[in-house]
Structure formats: C-alpha cells, structure tokens
C-alpha positions as CSV (number, residue, x, y, z in Angstrom):
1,X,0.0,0.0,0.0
2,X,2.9,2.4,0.9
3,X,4.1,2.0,-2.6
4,X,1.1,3.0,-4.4
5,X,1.2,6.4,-2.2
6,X,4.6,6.8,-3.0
7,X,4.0,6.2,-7.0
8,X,0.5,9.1,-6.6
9,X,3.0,11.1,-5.0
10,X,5.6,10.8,-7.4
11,X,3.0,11.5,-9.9
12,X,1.4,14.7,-8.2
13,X,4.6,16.2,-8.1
14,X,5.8,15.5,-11.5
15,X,2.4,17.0,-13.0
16,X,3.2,20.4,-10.7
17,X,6.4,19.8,-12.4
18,X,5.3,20.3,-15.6
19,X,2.8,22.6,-15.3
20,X,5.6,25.0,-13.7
21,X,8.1,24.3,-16.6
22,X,4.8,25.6,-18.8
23,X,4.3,28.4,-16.9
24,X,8.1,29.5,-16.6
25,X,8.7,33.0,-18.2
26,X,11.6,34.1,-21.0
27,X,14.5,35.7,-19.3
28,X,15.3,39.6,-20.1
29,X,19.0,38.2,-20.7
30,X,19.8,37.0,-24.3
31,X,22.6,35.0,-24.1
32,X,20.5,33.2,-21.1
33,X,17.9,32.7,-23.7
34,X,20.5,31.7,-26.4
35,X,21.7,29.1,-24.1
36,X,18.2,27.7,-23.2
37,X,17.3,27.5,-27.1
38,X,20.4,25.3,-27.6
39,X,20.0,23.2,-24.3
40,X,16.4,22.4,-24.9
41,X,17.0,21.7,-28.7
42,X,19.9,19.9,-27.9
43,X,22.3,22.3,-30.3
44,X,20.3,20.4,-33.3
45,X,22.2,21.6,-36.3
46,X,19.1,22.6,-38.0
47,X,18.3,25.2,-35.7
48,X,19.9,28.8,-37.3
49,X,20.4,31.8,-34.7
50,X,21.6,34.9,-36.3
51,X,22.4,37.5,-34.0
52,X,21.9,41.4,-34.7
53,X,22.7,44.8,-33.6
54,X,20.0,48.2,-33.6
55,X,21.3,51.1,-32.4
56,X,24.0,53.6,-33.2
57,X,25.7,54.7,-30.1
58,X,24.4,52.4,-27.0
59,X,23.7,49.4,-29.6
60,X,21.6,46.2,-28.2
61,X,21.8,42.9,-29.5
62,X,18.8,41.0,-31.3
63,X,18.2,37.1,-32.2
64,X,16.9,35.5,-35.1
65,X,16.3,31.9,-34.5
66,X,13.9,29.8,-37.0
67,X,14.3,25.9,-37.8
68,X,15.9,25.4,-41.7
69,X,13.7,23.6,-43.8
70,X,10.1,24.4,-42.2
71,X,10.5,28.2,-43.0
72,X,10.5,30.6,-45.8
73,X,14.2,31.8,-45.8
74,X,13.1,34.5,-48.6
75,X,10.4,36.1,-46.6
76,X,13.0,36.0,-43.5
77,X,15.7,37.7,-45.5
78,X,13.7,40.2,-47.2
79,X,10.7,40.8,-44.8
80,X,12.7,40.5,-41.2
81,X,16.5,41.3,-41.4
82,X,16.6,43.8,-44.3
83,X,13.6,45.5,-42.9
84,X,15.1,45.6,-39.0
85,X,18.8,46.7,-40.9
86,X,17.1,49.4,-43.3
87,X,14.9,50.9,-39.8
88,X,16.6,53.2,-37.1
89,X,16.2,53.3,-33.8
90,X,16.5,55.8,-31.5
91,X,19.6,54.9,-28.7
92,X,17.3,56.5,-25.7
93,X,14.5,54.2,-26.2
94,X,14.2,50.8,-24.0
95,X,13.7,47.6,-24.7
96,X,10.0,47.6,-24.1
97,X,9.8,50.7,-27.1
98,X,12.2,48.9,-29.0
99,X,10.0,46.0,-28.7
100,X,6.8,47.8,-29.6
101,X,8.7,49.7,-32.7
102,X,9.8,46.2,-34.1
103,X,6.3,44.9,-34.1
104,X,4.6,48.3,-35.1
105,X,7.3,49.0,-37.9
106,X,10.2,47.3,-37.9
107,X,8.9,43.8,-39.5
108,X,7.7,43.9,-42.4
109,X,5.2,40.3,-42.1
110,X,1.7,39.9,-41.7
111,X,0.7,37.8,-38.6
112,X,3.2,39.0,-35.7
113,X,2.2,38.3,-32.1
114,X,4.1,38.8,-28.4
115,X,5.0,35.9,-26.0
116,X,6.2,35.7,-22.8
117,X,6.2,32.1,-21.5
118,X,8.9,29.3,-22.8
119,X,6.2,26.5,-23.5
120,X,4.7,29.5,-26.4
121,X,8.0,30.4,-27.6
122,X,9.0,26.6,-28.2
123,X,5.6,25.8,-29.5
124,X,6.2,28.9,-32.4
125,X,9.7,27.5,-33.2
126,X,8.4,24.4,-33.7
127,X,5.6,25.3,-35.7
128,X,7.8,27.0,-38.3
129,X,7.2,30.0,-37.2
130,X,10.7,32.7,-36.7
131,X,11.5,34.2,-33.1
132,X,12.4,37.4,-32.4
133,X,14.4,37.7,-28.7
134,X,15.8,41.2,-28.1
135,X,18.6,41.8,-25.0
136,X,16.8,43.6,-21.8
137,X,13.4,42.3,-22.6
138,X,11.2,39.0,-21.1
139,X,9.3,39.0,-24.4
140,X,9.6,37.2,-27.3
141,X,8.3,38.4,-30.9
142,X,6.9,35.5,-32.9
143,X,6.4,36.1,-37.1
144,X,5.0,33.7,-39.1
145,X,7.3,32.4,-41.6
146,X,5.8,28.7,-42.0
147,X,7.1,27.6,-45.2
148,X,9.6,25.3,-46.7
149,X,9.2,22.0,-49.4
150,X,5.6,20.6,-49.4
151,X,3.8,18.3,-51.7
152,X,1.8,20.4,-54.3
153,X,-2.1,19.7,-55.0
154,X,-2.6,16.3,-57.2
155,X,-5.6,14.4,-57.8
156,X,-6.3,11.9,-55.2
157,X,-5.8,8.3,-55.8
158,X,-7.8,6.3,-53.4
159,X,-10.9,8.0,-54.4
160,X,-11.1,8.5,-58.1
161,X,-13.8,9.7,-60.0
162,X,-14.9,10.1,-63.7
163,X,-16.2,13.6,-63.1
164,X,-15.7,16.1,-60.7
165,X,-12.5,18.1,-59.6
166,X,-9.3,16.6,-60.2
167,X,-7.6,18.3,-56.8
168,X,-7.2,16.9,-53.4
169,X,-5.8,17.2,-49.8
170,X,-1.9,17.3,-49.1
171,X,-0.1,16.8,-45.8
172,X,-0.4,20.9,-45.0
173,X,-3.9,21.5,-42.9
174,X,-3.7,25.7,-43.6
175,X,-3.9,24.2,-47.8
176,X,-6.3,21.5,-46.7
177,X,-8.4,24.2,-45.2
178,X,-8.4,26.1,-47.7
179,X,-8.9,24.1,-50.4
180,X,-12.3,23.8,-48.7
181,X,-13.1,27.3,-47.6
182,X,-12.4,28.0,-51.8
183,X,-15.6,26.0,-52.1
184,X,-17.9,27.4,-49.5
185,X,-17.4,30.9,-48.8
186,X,-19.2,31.2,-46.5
187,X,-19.0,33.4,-42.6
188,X,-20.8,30.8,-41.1
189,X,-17.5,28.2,-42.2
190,X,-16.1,28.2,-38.7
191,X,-12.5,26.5,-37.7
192,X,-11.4,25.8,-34.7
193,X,-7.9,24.9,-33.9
194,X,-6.1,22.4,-30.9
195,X,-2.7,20.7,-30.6
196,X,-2.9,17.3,-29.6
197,X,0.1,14.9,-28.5
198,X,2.3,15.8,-25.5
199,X,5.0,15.2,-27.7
200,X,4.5,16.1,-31.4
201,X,2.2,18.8,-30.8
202,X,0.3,18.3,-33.9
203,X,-2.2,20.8,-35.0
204,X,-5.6,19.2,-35.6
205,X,-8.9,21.9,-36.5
206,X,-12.1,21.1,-36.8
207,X,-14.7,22.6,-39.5
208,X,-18.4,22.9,-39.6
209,X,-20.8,25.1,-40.7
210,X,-22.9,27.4,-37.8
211,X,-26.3,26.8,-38.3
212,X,-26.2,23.3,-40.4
213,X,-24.2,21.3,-38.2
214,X,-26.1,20.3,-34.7
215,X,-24.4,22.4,-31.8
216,X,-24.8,19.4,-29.5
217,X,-22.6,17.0,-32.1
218,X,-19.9,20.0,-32.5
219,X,-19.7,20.3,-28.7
220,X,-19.1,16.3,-28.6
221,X,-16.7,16.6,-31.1
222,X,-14.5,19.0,-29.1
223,X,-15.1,17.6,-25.7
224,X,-13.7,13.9,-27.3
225,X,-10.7,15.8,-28.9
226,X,-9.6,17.6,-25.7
227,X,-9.9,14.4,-23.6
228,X,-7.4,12.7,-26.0
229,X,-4.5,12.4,-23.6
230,X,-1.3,10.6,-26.1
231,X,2.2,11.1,-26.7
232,X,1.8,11.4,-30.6
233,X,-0.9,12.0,-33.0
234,X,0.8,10.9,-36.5
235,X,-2.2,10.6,-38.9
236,X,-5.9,10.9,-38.7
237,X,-6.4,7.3,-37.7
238,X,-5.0,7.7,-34.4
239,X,-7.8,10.1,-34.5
240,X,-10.4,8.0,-35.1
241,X,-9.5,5.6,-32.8
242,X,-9.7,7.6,-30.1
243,X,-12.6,9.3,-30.8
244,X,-15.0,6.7,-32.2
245,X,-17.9,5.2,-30.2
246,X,-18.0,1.2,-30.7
247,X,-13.9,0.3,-30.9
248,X,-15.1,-3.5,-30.8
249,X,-16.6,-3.5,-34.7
250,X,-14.5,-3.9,-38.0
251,X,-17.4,-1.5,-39.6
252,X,-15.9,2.1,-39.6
253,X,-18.0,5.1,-37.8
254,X,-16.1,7.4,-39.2
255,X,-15.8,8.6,-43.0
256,X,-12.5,9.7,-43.9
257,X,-11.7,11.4,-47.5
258,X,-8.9,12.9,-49.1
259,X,-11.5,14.9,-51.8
260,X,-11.8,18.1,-51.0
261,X,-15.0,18.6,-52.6
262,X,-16.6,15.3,-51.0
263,X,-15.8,17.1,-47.3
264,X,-17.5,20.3,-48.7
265,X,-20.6,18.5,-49.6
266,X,-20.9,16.7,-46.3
267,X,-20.0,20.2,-44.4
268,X,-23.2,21.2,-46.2
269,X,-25.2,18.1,-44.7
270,X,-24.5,19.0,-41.4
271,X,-21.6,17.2,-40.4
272,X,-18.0,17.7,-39.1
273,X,-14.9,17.9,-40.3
274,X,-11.5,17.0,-38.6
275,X,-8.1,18.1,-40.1
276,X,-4.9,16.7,-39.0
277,X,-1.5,18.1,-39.7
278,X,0.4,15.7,-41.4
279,X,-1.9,13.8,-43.5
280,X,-4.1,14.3,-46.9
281,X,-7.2,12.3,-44.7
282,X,-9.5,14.6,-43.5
283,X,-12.0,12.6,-41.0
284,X,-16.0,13.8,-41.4
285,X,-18.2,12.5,-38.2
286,X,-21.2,11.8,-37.7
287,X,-21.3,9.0,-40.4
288,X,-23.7,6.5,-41.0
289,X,-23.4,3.1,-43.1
290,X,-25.4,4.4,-46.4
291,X,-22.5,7.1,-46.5
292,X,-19.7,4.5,-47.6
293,X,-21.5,3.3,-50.8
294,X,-21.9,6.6,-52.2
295,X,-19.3,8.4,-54.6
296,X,-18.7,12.2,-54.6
297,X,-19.1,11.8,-58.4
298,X,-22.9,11.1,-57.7
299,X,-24.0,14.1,-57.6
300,X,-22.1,15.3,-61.0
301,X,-24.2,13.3,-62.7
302,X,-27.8,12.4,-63.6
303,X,-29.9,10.7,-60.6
304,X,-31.5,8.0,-62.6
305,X,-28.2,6.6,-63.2
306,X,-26.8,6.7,-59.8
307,X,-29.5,5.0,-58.5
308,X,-29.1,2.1,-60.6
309,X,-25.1,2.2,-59.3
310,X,-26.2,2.6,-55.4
311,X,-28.4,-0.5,-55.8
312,X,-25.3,-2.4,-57.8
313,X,-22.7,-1.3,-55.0
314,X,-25.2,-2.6,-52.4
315,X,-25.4,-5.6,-54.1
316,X,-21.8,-6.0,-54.8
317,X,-21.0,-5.6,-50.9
318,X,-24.0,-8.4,-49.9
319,X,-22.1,-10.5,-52.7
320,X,-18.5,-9.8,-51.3
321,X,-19.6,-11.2,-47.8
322,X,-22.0,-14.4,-48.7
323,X,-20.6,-16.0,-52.1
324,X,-18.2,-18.4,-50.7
325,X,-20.5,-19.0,-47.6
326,X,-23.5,-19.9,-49.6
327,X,-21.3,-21.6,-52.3
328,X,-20.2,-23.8,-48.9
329,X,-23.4,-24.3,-47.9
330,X,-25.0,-25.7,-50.9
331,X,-22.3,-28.0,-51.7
332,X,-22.0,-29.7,-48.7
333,X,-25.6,-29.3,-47.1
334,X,-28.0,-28.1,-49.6
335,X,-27.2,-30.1,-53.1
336,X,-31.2,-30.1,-54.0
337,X,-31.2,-26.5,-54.3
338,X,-28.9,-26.5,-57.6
339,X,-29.9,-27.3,-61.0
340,X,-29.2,-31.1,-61.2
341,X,-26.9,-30.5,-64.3
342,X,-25.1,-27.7,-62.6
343,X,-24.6,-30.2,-59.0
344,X,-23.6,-32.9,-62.2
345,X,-20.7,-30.4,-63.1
346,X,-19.9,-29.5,-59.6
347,X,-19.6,-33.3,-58.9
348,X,-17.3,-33.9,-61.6
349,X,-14.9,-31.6,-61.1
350,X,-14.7,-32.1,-57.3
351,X,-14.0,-35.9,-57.7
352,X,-10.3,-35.6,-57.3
353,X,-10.7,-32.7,-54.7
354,X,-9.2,-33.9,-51.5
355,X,-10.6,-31.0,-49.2
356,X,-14.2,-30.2,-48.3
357,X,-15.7,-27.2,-50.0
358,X,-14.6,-25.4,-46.4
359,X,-11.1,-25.8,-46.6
360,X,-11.1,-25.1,-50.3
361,X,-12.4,-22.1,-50.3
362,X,-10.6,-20.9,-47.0
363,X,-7.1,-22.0,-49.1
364,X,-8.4,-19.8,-51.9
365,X,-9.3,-17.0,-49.7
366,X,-6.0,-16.8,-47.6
367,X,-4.1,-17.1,-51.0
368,X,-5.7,-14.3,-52.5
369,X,-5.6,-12.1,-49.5
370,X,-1.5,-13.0,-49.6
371,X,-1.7,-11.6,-53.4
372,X,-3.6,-8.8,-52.6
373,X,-1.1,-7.4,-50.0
374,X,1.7,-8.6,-51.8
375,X,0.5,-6.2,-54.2
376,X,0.3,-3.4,-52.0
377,X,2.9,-3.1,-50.8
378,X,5.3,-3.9,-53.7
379,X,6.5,-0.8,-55.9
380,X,3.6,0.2,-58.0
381,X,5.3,-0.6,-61.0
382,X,5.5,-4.1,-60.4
383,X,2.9,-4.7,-57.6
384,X,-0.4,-5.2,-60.5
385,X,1.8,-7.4,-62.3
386,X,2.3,-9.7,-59.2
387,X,-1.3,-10.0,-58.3
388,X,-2.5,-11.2,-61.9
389,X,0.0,-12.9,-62.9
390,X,-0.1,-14.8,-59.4
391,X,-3.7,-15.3,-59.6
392,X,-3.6,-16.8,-63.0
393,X,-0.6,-18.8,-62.3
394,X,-1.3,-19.9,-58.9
395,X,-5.5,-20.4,-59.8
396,X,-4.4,-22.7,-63.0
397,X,-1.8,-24.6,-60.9
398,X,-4.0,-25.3,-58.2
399,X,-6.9,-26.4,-60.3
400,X,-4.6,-28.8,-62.5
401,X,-3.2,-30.1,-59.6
402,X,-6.5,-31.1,-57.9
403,X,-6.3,-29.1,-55.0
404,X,-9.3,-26.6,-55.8
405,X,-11.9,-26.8,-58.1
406,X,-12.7,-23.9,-61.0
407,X,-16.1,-23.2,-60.0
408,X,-14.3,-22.6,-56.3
409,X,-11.8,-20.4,-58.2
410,X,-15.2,-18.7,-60.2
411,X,-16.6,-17.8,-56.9
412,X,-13.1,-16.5,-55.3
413,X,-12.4,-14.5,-58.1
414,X,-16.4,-13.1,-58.4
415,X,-16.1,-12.3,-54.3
416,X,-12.7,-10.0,-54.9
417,X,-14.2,-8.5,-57.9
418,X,-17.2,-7.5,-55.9
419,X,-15.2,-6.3,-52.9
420,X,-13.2,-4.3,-55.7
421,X,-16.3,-2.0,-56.5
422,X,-17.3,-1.1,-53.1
423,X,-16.6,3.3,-52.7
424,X,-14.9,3.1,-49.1
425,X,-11.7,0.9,-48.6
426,X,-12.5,1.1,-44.9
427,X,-16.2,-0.4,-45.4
428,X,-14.1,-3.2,-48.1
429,X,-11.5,-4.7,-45.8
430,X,-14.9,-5.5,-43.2
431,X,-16.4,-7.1,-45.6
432,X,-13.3,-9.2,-46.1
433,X,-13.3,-10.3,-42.8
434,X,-16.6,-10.8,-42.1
435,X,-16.4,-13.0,-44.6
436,X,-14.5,-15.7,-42.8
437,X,-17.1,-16.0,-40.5
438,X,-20.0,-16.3,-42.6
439,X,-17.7,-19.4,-44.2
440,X,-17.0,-20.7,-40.9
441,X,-20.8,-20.6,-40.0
442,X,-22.1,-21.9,-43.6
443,X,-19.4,-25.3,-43.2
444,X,-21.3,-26.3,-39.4
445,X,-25.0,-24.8,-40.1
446,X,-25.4,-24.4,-43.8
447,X,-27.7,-22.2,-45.1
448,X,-29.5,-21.8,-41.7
449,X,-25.9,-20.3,-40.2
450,X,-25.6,-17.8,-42.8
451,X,-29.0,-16.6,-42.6
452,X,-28.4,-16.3,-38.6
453,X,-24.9,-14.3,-40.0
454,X,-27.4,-11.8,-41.7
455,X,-29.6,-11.6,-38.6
456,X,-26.9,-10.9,-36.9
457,X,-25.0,-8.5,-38.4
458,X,-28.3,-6.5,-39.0
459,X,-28.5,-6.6,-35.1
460,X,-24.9,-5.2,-34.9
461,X,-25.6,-3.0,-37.8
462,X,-28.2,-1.2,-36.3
463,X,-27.2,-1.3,-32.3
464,X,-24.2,1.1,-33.9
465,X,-24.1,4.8,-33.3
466,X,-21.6,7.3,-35.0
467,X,-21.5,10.4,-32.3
468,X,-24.9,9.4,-31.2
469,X,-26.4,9.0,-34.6
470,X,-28.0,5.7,-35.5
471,X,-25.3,3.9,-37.8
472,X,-28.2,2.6,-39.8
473,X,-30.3,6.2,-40.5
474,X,-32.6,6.6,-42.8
475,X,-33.2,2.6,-42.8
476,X,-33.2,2.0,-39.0
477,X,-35.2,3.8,-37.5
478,X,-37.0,4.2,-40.5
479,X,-37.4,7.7,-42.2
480,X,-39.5,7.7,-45.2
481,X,-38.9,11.4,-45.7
482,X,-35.2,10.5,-46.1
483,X,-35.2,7.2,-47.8
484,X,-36.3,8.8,-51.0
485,X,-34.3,11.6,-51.0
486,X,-30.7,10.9,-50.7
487,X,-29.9,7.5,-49.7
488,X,-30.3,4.4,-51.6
489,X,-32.1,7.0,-54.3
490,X,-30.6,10.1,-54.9
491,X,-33.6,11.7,-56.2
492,X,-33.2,14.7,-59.1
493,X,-32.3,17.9,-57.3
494,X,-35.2,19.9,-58.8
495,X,-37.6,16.9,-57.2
496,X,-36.3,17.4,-53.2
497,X,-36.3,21.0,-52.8
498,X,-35.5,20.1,-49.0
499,X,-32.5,18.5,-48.2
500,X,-32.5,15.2,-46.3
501,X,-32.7,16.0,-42.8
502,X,-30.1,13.5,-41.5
503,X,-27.7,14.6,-39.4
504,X,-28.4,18.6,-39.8
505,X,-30.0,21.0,-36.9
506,X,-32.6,21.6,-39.1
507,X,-34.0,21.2,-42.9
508,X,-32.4,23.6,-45.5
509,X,-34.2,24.6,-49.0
510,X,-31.6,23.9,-51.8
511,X,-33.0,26.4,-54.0
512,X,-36.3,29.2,-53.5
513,X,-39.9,28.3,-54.3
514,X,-40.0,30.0,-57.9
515,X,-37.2,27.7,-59.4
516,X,-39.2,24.6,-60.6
517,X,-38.8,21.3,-62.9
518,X,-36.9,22.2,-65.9
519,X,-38.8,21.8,-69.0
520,X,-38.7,23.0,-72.4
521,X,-40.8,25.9,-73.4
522,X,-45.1,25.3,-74.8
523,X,-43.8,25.2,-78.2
524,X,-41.7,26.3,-81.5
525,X,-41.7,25.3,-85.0
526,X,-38.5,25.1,-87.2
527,X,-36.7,28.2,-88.1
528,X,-36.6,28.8,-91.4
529,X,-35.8,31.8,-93.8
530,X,-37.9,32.1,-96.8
531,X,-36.3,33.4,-99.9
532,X,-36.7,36.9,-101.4
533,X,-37.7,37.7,-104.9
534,X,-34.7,37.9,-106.8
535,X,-32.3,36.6,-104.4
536,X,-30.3,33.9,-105.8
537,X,-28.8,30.6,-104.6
538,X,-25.2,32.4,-104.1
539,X,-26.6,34.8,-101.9
C-alpha cells in the first residue's frame, strides 16, 4: 500500500512539475535565452540563430532563431532582417519601445504576435514559425514564416472519379483548409484549432458550418478531442480511434476522404470535419453506413443513373460477404437447391478434390488475400503485375493439380471482384473479414448459419451509433422522408427541394420556391428563312 502512495506522489509532483516548466517566463537576458534554445533543442544543427545589432551609439543585441527547412528563408531575408537593418532606432529608447517599434514598424510580415512564456515560444519554433528575442526584454516576438518543401495539390488516388474536380488534400492543414473554404465561402464556415500529442504537438482543427451542423454534435466533437491524452498523433487514424464510439466492430463510424470537394458536400449536410496536420485524410463525423456506398461523383451526374449504381454497390458488398458462404453451404448441405446439371458439373470436377468445400475455399481466400497485400505493398510498377500474374498462375496450378476446383476459383475471383467496386476501402477490408465468418458458419450450419450471419450483423448494424447518430439512418429507425431523397435513391435535385434532414440542426431549401422542374418551353416550330424575290442561290 505504501508503494502505491509513494507512486501518486511521485506522480502529483511531476504534474506540478510540468505545469511549472509551462508556466516558466523568458528571461530579459539574451545570451541566457540563447543558451536555453540550444540546451532544450539539444544544439540540433538545423536550428539557425543569427544575432543582430540596432542602435547607433548604445547598440543592443537581437536574435533571429527559426528551424531550416520548415520556414521561408526568402520572406526571413527580405521581410525580417533587411527590414530591421534598413529601420533606425532611437539609442534613448528601451527595450519595451524597441520591442513595440519592431512589431509596429520594424517587421515587415503579416501575422506578428508577443509571447512571454517558454512552452509558447517553443511551441512557435516548432511550428515554423521565426523568433524574435531582443537583449533587456522577457518578451519574445513571434512572425509567421511557415514555409519550406511541401507536396503540391494532385488528384487523389484512393478516391477516383470520372467527373468532378481533379484536386485533393496534401499533408499541409492551412492548404487543406483552404482548399475547402475555396468552395464554400461562407462566414458561417467556422475553424477551430487544438494541438494534440504531449510530444509532437500536432495541430488538428475542426470545421463545420454554424447553423447546419447540430451544436450538441460539434460540442461532442471538441469535448472527445480535448480528452485525448497521447504522446503522438501521426495521422488521422490515431484520430479516429480515439474518438470513435463502438472500438469492438470492423465496420468504420467514421468517413474519412482525401476529396476536398466530398468534405465540402458533407459540411453542407451538417456534419464535421476534422483536419490533421500531417496527412491528406481529413475525418467527417457523424457518419452513418449508407454514407460508404456513395461516390462524390454522384452528384455530378444524372440521378437515374446513380441509383441504378447505389443499388449495384449494395449488391456487390452483400455478394462480397456471402458467395463463398453460400457456395459452402449448398455444396455440402443443400445439393437439392442447384440445378441437377449444374450439382452434375460440380460433382465432376470435385472428384479428385481432397478438401471439403470449407477448406477449399478458406485455401483460396488466404491465398488471394496474400496476393492482394503482396501487391500493395510492392512498388507500384511491379505490384499489378504480381497479383495477376499470381492469380492466373497460382489459380491454374492449383486447379490442375487437384487441390481446388474452377467453379471454387469462379466464386473467389467473383467475391474479390465485388469487394473491388465497393466506394470506401475502410467499409471493403470488413467485408473481407466478415467474410471468414460467414464461411466458418455456412461449413457447421449451412444455409441456416448464414441466414443467422445476416440476422446478426443487422443486429450489430443497427445497435451502432456514430456520435450518437444511429449507424443505420434513414433505414433504421425508419425515415420515409429520407429514404427517398438521398440515400439508396438520390432523387433529381429539382424533385427534393429540402434536403435530407439527417444529421443537420434543421431542414435547409436547396433552391427558392420559384425555381421549378426544368422543361422545355409550350412550343416552336423550325426556323426557317424564306427566300426573297430575286435573291439567288449564291446569296
């Protein structure tokens, strides 16, 4: 007992520690400034001080500092040391004037700001950001000088789209931002900015539109972000694992896009965005399940169409999880339900199959998940090659040699292909592994176990919430209103002139009450231009 006091101790003092080193203020002395820079960086090599001097007769000295490679050296050169050597200053003034004259006149940047503390000064040196210390003063100017190499804007490849913009997010959140903000311009477009991670300090924002989005799933938002207490936050998915609300499910409850214009749209539904420094993935919450089998192309083009192509996807995803299962079950429990010329085929060409139609299939399965990720993560110019080539080779092989049968290699190959056109990765790879388990149920129950699969993972579909949304909205519980207006239909956009009340505050009108259905006008014949007496067939 006397050690856990000791450890609560220990622990009390070393959070009053902490929050003392925060609190600790810059010293008026440069050089003891200089020397805490250096300490606390550890004399890294990439951290540049240049030292300066104002002042004619009683000169003081001045220090640049700034991290090489995460500023713009340019806008330091021409903007902060050219513009503090080209200004003079009066030798009778202190270093609180001197301090207020830099700021006022003497730096020639946009965004300049005071600090006084160590923890903020540290904080703006690592964010890029240049530092200002002047001799005789406990303040610290900070200009913003953010800069340096960065991936330009390409189009995104893990969402691709026939039509629609061809730009997407890169690993800067100020471009990722604005990429968006250049879509809606808007007031009401509201950011809010944190860092999270004791250590990396990354900068994550969140984006939402006041009014659309529902104040009580904003406030959620923030109050799950602040309780994140971690060491690091690398990319958006430490994000949404620590935010999410059912961590035991492969089904993801958040939707995550690199599309700029896909975030946009869904900022318009109502819902939330989450940016994270350091990674093209913004995160959008609440989401619910219809979300992930819907392109941002669908709204580019014409609604009867993309209703045929929700339905298909739907389909597709069913067919990805059951194919093998009910392949399994027929084969071994069910022959009567197959055409007796098909079960004739089937028979033949399993003779010389050793395995049951279990094993078989689970052989095909783990080899073709092996390909997949093989494929992956080989270099792209080789990594396609590997995964058709090795299915062809490796299928043929293992059907010549007797191990698996073609129809089982038809079926493997029909289930990938149909995993293959689901939108979301994230909603693919849980189809892939609740696949397993509707095998492993089909090969002891049949076709009973993998209707009690579907029962079941209706039961877990709809017991899901994303943020306190039903996963399963507008199909459970059920809104008609909804069902028909952007869901499994996307209805035309002159037909809803309200917007599907899903996740928003309240309903919004997409256009006024004058606009109607398009339509041609009552009537018109065709133009023609009678000919003139005396007018010829050259004129």
């Amino acid at each position: 007992m006397s050690s856990f006091f000791k450890r609560l101790k220990k622990k009390q003092n070393s959070i009053h520690h902490d929050a003392a080193k925060e609190k600790k203020a810059i010293s008026t002395s440069l050089s003891a400034n200089l020397e805490l820079v250096k300490q606390r960086t550890g004399n890294s090599s990439d951290i540049s001080i240049r030292t300066l001097k104002i002042g004619e007769v009683s000169p003081k000295c001045l220090a640049i500092i700034f991290i090489e490679g995460m500023v713009d050296t340019k806008a330091i050169n021409e903007k902060i040391v050219e513009s503090i050597m080209r200004k003079s200053f009066a030798d009778h003034d202190s270093s609180q004037h001197l301090i207020q004259s830099l700021t006022d006149e003497g730096i020639a940047i946009g965004s300049i700001k005071t600090v006084n503390t160590q923890e903020d000064l540290f904080l703006a040196l690592m964010d890029g950001n240049t530092i200002i210390l002047l001799d005789g003063t406990d303040q610290a100017i900070i200009a913003n000088t953010a800069g340096g190499e960065t991936r330009s804007i390409q189009e995104p490849e893990s969402q691709v789209s026939v039509r629609g913009p061809r730009d997407g997010f890169t690993e800067s959140i100020q471009t990722n931002i604005s990429l968006v903000r250049r879509r809606i311009r808007n007031p009401d477009l509201w950011v809010e900015s944190m860092k999270i991670g004791k250590k990396t300090k990354t900068n994550v924002a969140i984006m939402y539109l006041n009014g659309n989005a529902n104040e009580k799933i904003v406030a959620e938002v923030r109050q799950r972000l602040k309780k994140i207490d971690i060491e690091s936050i690398l990319e958006s998915g430490y994000i949404e694992q620590l935010i999410e609300d059912q961590a035991f499910t492969t089904f993801p409850t958040l939707y995550h896009t690199e599309r700029p214009d896909a975030v946009a749209g869904n900022i318009l539904e109502g819902r939330i965005a989450i940016f994270v420094d350091g990674t093209p993935f913004v995160l959008l919450a609440p989401a619910v399940f219809i979300q992930f089998f819907q392109s941002v192309e669908d709204y580019y083009t014409r609604f009867d169409i993309i209703t045929a192509l929700r339905f298909l996807r739907i389909l597709t995803f069913f067919i990805s999880i059951v194919a093998p299962s009910v392949y399994i079950a027929s084969t071994t429990f069910h022959q009567e339900m197959i055409p007796t010329q098909l079960v004739i085929i089937i028979a033949a060409q399993r003779e010389n199959v050793p395995f049951p139609a279990f094993v078989e299939a689970l052989i095909m399965e783990i080899t073709f998940e092996i390909l997949r990720e093989a494929g992956i993560r080989m270099p792209r110019a080789v990594g396609s090659a590997i995964s058709i080539v090795g299915a062809l080779v490796i299928g043929q092989a293992a059907v010549q040699a007797g191990i698996v049968s073609p129809a089982m290699v038809i079926i493997v190959s029909i289930t990938a292909i149909a995993n293959f056109a689901t939108p979301s990765f994230t909603m693919a790879i849980s189809a892939r592994l609740i696949r397993f388990l509707f095998m492993f149920s089909a090969a002891v129950f049949g076709l009973y176990g993998v209707i009690l699969g579907v029962i079941l993972l209706a039961v877990h579909l709809c017991a899901l919430r994303s943020f306190g949304v039903p996963y399963m909205t507008p199909l459970a519980p059920i809104s008609p209103d909804n069902v028909g207006g952007d869901t499994l239909v996307r209805a035309p956009l002159w037909k809803t002139r309200e917007k599907a009340n899903l996740i928003m505050k309240q309903g919004e009108n997409l256009y006024s009450e004058d606009m109607d259905k398009p339509k041609p006008p009552l009537g018109r014949g065709i133009i023609t231009q009678k000919k003139k007496k005396g007018d010829t067939d050259e004129n």
